[in-house]
TORNU-974635 format. One line per field, with one value per residue (C-alpha): residue number from 1; residue in three letters; x, y, z. Coordinates in steps of 0.25 Angstrom, whole numbers. Each point is the difference from the previous one (the first is absolute). Layout:
<recs>
n: c(NUM:...) $
res: c(ALA:...) $
c1: c(X:...) $
c2: c(Y:...) $
c3: c(Z:...) $
</recs>
This chain:
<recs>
n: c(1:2:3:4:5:6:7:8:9:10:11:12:13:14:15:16:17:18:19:20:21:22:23:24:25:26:27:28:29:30:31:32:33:34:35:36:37:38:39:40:41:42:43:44:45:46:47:48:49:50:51:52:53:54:55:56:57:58:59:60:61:62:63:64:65:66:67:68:69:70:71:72:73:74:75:76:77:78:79:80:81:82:83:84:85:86:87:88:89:90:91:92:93:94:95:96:97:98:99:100:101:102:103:104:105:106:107:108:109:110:111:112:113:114:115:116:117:118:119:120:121:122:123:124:125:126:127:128:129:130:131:132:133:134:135:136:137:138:139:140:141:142:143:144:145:146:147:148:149:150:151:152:153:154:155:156:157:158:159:160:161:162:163:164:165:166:167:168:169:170:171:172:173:174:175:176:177:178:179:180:181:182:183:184:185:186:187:188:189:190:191:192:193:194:195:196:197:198:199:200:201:202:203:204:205:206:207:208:209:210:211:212:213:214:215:216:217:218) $
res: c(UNK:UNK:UNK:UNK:UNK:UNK:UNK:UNK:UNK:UNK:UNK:UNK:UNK:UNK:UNK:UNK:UNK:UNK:UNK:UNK:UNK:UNK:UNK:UNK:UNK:UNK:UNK:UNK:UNK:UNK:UNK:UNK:UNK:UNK:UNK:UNK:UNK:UNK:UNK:UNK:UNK:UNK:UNK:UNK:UNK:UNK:UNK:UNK:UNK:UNK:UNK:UNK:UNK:UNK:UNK:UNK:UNK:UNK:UNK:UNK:UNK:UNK:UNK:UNK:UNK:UNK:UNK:UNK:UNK:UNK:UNK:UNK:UNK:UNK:UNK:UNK:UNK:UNK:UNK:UNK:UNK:UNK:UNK:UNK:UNK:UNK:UNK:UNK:UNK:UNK:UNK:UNK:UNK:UNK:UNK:UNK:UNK:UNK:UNK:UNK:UNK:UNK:UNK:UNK:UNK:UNK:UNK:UNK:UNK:UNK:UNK:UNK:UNK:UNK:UNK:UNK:UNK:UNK:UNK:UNK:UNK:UNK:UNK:UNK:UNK:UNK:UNK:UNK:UNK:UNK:UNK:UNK:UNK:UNK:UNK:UNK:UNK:UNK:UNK:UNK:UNK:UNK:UNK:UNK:UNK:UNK:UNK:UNK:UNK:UNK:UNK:UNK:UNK:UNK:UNK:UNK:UNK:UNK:UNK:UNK:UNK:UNK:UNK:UNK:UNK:UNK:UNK:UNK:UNK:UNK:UNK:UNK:UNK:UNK:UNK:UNK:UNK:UNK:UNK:UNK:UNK:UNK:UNK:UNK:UNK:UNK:UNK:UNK:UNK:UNK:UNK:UNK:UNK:UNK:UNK:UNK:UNK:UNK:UNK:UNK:UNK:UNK:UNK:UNK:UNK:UNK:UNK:UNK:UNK:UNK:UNK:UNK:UNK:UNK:UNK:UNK:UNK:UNK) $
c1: c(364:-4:1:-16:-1:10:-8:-13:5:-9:5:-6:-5:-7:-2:-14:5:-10:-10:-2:3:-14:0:16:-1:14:6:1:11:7:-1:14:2:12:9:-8:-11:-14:4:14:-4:-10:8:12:-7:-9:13:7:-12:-4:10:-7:-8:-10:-7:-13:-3:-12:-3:10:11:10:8:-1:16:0:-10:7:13:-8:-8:-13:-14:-10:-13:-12:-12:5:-7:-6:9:10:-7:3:15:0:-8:11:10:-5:-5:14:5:-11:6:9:-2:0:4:-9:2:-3:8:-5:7:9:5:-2:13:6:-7:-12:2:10:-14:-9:10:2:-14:-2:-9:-4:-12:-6:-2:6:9:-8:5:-14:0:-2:-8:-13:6:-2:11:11:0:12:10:-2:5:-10:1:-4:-12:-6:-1:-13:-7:4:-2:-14:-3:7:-11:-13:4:7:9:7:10:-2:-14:4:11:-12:-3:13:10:7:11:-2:12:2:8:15:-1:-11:8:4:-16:-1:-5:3:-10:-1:13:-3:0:14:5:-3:8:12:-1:-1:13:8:-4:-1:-11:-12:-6:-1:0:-12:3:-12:4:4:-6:-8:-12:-11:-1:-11) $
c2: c(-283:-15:-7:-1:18:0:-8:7:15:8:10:12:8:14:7:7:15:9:2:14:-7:10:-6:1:15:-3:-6:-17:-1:10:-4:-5:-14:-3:12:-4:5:-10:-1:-3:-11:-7:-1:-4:-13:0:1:-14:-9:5:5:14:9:11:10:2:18:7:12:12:-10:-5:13:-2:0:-13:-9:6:-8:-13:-5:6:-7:12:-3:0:2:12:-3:-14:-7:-11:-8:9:0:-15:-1:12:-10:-12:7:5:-13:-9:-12:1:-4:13:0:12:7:11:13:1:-15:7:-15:-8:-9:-10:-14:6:2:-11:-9:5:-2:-16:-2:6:-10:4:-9:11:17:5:-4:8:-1:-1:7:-11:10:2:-10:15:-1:9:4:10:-8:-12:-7:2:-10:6:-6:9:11:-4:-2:12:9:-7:4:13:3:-6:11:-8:8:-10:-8:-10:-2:-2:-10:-9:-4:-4:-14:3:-5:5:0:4:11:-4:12:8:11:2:2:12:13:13:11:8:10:-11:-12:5:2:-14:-3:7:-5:-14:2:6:-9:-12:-6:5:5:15:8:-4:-14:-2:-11:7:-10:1:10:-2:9:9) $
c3: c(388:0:-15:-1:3:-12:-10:2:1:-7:-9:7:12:3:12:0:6:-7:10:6:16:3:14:4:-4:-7:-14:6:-10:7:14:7:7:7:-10:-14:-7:0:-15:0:10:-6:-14:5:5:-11:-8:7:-8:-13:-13:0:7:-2:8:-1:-1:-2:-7:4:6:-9:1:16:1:7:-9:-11:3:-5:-11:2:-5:-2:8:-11:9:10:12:-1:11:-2:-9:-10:3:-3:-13:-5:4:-7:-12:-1:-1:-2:-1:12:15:9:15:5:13:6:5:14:6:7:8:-12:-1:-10:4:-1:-15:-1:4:-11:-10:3:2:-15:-8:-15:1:9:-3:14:12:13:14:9:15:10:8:-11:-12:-6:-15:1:-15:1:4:-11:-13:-12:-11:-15:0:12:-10:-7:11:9:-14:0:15:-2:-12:9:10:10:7:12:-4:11:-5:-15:5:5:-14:-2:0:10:10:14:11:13:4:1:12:0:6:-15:-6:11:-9:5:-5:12:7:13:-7:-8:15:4:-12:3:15:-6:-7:8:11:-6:7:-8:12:1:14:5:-2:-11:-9:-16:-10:-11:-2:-7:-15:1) $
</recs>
């Protein structure tokens, strides 16, 4: 890790796994890539830049045997989407930055997260990546400063529900991916099966030769 990723490490992360994966018809958390669980993936890397880690659980899955090997942040509002997940995180800690990503980025990789950390700026509420397809904000694979919380808690009580819309009020530093590859979302069985093929291939194609990159959040 390069000088400037040191000095600007925040103190912690989360990983947002208390969805009910409707659409994939199985626990995401659970799902294996390349011989580990989604979890065990994603906070491994999440791990390599930030002091501590949390995972985000709704209600009914902090005894799930394999969130309950970590620090658990209970969900407040079962069922109101991620953006619940990350005010629980920055009220737990209100006045730390949080890296925040989600469960289901199955090729995420370590420049990826290694980017939003060195492009960290106080001044500014968030570090969010932005898809060079639709400059549509990836909010669940960002670095939220402390001083994303009032705003978001003010969206959160107006209603708002998307988290990409509430970021747009925000001071924020917008990247491009480092690979996009590592934003892909796998919410469905096929999309998880690209996945693996991506892994194990190491191409990030999958069979049928259709490119594995970012989806869009729906």
């Amino acid at each position: 890790m390069n000088q400037r990723v040191a000095a600007v490490r925040p103190r912690y992360g989360v990983v947002l796994a208390g969805g009910t994966s409707r659409r994939m018809g199985h626990d995401k958390a659970r799902l294996d890539y390349a011989g580990a669980s989604a979890l065990e993936r994603v906070v491994a890397l999440v791990s390599g830049v930030v002091d501590e880690v949390f995972v985000s659980v709704g209600a009914g899955q902090a005894d799930d045997a394999l969130r309950a090997r970590y620090r658990c942040l209970h969900d407040p509002w079962p069922g109101e989407g991620p953006m619940a997940g990350v005010l629980a995180a920055l009220a737990h800690a209100p006045g730390a930055a949080w890296m925040v990503v989600a469960v289901d980025l199955p090729l995420l990789d370590r420049p990826t997260l290694d980017a939003l950390v060195s492009a960290r700026d106080p001044r500014r509420d968030a570090v969010v990546y932005v898809s060079s397809a639709d400059q549509r904000l990836e909010p669940l694979c960002a670095l939220y400063e402390a001083s994303a919380r009032a705003p978001l808690a003010a969206a959160f009580e107006r209603g708002e529900r998307s988290l990409s819309r509430a970021l747009e009020g925000l001071e924020l530093v917008r990247l491009q991916p480092v690979n996009p590859r590592a934003l892909f979302n796998a919410n469905t069985p096929e999309e998880a099966a690209d996945a693996r093929t991506a892994l194990s291939s190491g191409t990030g194609h999958d069979g049928g030769g259709r490119a594995v990159g970012p989806r869009r959040r729906r």
